[in-house]
KEKE-3310 file (N, C-alpha, C; in steps of 0.2 Angstrom, whole numbers, plus 5000, padded with zeros to 4 digits):
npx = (5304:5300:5312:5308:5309:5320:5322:5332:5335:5345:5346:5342:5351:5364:5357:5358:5370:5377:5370:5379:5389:5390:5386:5397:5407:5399:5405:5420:5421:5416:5401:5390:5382:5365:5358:5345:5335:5319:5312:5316:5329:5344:5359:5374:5385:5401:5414:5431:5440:5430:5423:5432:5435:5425:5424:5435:5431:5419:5427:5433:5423:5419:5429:5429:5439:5443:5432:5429:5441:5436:5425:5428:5439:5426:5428:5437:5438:5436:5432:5438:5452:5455:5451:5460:5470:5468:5466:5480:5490:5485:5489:5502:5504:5502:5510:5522:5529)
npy = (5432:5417:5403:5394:5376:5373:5359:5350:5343:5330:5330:5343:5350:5346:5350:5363:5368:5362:5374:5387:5380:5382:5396:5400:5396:5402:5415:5414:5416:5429:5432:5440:5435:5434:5431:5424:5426:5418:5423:5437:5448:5448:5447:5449:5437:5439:5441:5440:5455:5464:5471:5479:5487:5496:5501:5509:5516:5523:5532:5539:5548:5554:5562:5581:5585:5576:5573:5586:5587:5574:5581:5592:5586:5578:5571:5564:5553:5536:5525:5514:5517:5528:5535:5533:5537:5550:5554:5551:5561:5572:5570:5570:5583:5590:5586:5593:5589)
npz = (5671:5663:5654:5643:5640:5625:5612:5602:5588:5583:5570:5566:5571:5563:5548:5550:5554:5540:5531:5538:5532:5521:5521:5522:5514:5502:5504:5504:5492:5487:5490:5498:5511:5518:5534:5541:5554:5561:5554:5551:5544:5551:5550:5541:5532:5528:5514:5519:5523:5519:5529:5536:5522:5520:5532:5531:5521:5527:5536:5527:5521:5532:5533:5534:5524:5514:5508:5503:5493:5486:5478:5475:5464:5457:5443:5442:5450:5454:5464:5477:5477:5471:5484:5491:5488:5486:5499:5504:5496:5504:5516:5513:5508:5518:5528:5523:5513)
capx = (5302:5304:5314:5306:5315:5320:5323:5334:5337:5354:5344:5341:5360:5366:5357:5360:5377:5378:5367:5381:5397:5387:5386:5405:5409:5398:5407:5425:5420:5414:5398:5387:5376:5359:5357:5338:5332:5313:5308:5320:5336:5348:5365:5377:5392:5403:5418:5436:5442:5425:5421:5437:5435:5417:5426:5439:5427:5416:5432:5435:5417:5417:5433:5426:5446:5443:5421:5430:5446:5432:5420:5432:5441:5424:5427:5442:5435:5432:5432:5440:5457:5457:5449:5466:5477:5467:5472:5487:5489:5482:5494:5508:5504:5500:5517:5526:5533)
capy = (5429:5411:5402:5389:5372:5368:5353:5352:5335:5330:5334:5348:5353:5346:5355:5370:5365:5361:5380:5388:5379:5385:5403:5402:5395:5406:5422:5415:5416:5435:5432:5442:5428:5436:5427:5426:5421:5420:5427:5442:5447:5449:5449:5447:5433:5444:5441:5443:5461:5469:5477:5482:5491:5501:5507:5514:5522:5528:5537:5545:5550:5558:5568:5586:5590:5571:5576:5592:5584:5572:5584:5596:5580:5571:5568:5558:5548:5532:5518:5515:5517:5534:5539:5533:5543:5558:5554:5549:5566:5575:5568:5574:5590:5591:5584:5597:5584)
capz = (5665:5664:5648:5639:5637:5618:5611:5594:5586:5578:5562:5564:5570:5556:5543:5552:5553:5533:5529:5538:5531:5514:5521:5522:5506:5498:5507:5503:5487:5486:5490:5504:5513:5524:5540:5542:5560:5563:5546:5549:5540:5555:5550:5535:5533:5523:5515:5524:5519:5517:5533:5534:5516:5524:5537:5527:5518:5530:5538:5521:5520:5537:5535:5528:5520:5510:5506:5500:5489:5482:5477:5467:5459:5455:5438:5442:5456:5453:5467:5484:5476:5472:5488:5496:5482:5490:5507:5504:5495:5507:5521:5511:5507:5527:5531:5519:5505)
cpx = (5305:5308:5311:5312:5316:5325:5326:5336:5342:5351:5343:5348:5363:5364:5358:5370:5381:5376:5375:5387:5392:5387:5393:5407:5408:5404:5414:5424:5418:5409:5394:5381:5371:5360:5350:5338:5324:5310:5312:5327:5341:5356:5367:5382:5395:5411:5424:5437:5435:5424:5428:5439:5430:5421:5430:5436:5422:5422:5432:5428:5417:5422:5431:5433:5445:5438:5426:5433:5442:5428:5423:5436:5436:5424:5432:5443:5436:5435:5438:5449:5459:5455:5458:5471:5476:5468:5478:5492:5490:5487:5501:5509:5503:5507:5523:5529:5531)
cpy = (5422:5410:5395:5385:5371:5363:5354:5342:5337:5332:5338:5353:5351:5349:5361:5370:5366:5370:5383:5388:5383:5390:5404:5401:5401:5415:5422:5417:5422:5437:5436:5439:5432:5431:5429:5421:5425:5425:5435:5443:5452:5451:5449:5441:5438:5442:5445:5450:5466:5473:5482:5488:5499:5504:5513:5521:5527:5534:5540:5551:5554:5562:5574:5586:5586:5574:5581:5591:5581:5575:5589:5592:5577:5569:5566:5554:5544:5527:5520:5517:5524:5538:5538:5537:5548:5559:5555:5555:5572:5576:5571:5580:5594:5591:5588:5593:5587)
cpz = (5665:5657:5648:5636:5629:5618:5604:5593:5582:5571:5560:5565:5565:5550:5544:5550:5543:5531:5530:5535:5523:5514:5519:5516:5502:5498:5506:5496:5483:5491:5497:5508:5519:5528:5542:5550:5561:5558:5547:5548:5547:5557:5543:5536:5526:5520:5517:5520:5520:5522:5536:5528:5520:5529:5536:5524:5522:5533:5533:5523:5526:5538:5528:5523:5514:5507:5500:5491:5485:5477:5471:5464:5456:5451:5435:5444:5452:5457:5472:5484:5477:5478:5493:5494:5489:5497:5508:5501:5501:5512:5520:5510:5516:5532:5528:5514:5499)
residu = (UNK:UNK:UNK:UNK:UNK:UNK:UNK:UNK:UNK:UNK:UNK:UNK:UNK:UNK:UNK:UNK:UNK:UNK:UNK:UNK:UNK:UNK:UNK:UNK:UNK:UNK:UNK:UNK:UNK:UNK:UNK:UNK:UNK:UNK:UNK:UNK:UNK:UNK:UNK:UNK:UNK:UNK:UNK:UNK:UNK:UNK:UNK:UNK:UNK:UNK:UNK:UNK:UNK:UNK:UNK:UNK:UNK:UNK:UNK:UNK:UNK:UNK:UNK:UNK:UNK:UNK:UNK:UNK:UNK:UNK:UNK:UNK:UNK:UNK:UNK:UNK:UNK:UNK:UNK:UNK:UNK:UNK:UNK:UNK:UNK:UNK:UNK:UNK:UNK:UNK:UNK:UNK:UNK:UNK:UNK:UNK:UNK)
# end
């Protein structure tokens, strides 16, 4: 397969250039910015902290003891804090404390 040459002009790296510095901006500021290339939505720019958060949470999600501790608490649940209580809990009662 061969590659085909492309050509970019300074103008169009600088608006890319400028798009990005806007993706960030937006992302330091909460915000979660789509990266479209080629008419399809291919990434995110996310703010710092967040894929960090999702991991957290899928780990909770994936351990059945936490699923369990959720499920009979759930009408004290609320939000990523309490899922750490219930860990944090859970380690202790695990740990003998």
């Amino acid at each position: 397969m061969s590659e085909q040459p492309v050509s970019v002009s300074a103008d169009a790296v600088g608006e890319a250039l400028a798009s990005w510095n806007d993706a960030v901006k937006r992302a330091e500021h909460g915000e979660t910015v789509p990266v479209i290339a080629h008419g399809e939505h291919v990434a995110d720019v996310v703010p710092s902290g967040e894929l960090d958060r999702l991991r957290e949470t899928i780990e909770a999600l994936s351990d059945p003891d936490t699923m369990r501790d959720l499920l009979d608490d759930e009408s004290v649940v609320s939000g990523r804090d309490a899922i750490r209580e219930l860990m944090a809990e859970r380690a202790a009662r695990e740990s003998g404390q």
